[in-house]
N, C-alpha and C positions, 0 to 999 in steps of 0.2 A: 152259373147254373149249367150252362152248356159243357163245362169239365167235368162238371160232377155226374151229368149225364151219362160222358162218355166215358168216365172210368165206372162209372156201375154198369155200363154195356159188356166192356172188357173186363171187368175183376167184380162182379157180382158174385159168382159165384165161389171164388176165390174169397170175398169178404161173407159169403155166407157158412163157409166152411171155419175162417178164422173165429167167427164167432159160437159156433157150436164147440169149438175147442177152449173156447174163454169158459161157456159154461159148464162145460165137464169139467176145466179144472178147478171151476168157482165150487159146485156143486161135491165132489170127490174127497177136498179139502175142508169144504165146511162142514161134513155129515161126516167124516174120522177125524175132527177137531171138535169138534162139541163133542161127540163121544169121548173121547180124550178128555176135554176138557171135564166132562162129569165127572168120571173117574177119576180124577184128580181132585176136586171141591170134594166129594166123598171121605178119600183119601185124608185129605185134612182135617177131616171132622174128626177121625179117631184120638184114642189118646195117646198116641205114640210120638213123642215128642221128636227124636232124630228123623221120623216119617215127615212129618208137619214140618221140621226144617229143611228137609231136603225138597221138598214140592213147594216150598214156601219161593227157595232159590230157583228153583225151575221155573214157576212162573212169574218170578221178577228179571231173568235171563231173557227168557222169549217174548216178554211182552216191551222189552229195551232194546233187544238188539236188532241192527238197521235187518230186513229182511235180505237183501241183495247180499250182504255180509255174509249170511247164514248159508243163502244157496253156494255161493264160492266155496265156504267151507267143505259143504256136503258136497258137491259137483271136484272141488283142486283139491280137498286137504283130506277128506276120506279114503281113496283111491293110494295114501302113503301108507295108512293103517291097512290096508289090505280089506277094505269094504269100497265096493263098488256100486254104485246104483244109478240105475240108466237116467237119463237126463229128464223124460217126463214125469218119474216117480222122486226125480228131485226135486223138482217144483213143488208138486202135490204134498210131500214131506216137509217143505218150509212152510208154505202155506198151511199144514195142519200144525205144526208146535207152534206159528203163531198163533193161529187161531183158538186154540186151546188152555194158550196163555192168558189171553182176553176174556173165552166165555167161564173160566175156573175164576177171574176175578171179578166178571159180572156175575154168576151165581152166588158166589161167596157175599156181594152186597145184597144182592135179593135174597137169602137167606136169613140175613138178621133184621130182613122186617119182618120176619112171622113171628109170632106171639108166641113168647117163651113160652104161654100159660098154657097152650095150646102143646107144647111139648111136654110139661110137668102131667097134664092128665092123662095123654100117653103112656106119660112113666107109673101114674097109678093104675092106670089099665093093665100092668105087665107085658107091655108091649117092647121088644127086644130094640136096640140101638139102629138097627138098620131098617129093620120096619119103620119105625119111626122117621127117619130122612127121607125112605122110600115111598112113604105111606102119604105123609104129612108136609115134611119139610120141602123137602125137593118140587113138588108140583108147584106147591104156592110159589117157590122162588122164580121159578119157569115162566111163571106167568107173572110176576114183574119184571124180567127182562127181556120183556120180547122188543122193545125199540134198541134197547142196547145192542141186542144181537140182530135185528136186522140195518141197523148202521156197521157191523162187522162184519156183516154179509157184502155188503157195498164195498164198504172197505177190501175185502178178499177179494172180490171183481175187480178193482180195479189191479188192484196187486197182481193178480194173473199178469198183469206185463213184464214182469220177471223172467218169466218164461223165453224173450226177447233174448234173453243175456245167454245162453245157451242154445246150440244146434237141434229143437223138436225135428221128431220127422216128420209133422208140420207145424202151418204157422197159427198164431196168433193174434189177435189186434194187432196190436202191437208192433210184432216183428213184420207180419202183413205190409203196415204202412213203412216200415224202413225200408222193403224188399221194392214198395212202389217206388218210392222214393229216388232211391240208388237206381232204378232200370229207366224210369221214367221221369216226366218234368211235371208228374200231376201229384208231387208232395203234397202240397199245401190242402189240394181237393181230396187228396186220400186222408189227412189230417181229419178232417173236417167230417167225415164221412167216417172214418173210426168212431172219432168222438161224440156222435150223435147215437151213435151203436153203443157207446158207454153210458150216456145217456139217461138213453130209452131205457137198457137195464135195469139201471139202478133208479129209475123212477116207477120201472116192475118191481120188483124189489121193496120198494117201500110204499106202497101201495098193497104188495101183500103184505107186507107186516104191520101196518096200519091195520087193515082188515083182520089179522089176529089178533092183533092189539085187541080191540071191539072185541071182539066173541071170547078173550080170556079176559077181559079188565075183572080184578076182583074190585067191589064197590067197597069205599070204609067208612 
């Protein structure tokens, strides 16, 4: 108790900066991956078959491939092709085509619980193909995947340690506790003290989405 005291004397603030950087990246990555992601499940719904196969492959790609793999790519193997991208828009950029991989394949199941029938009267109303997903399809699906996506929420929080693997010009949980670690002998308390800040998160986290859960459950 008395370690953990004194390295929050000394890196308090230091771990309160780590963690405002976990949330930006949580946060930046999941609001242009769900975007992404919708635009994608959209995307598939049309009738273009070579479309639907090529986004079919996209997000069977990014929802398989290890994350760390991806950013090496993007951070060592991009920068041959003559695309460069700084190291914190690298993260944020893995973190968003996984992200997006995930919520186009949870939408895509919340989708075919909505009643066909529900889309047929649409179509006698002469209501157009996108009105219809926009209108109709898409909300209902939204609102049965709100635990799915706030487990991918959590999920992308933690992943922010990625971040670690690369020089930010600052740090993160993460790399935070590595930097303790390496300068100092209060590993284990800076350990400990991360993890309780991961935590806390994602026990926010699912407690907000809990609480959406409630106010969108549709009753059947």
């Amino acid at each position: 108790m008395a370690g953990a005291s004194q390295l929050l004397a000394d890196y308090g603030p230091a771990f309160g900066q780590a963690l405002l950087l976990t949330w930006k990246l949580t946060l930046l990555s999941f609001v242009a991956g769900f975007a992404l992601g919708v635009v994608v499940t959209v995307a598939r719904l049309l009738p273009l078959r070579p479309l639907r196969f090529m986004l079919t492959a996209y997000v069977e790609v990014f929802r398989n491939i290890p994350s760390v793999a991806l950013l090496i790519f993007i951070v060592f193997a991009l920068p041959d092709l003559q695309v460069v991208i700084d190291y914190e828009p690298s993260v944020i950029l893995t973190l968003t085509l996984v992200c997006s991989a995930f919520t186009s394949d949870y939408l895509r199941t919340g989708i075919n619980t909505v009643d066909g029938g529900q889309v047929d009267a649409a179509r006698s109303l002469g209501m157009s193909p996108m009105v219809i997903v926009s209108a109709i399809v898409l909300p209902q699906a939204l609102r049965t995947v709100v635990q799915p996506m706030t487990s991918l929420l959590i999920a992308l929080m933690l992943s922010t340690s990625l971040a670690s693997q690369v020089p930010l010009p600052g740090r993160e949980l993460t790399a935070l506790v590595a930097k303790i670690a390496n300068d100092s002998a209060a590993g284990i308390a800076a350990f400990a003290v991360a993890a309780a800040l991961y935590l806390g998160s994602a026990l926010l986290i699912a407690w907000a989405g809990a609480t959406l859960e409630r106010k969108v459950r549709i009753l059947r």
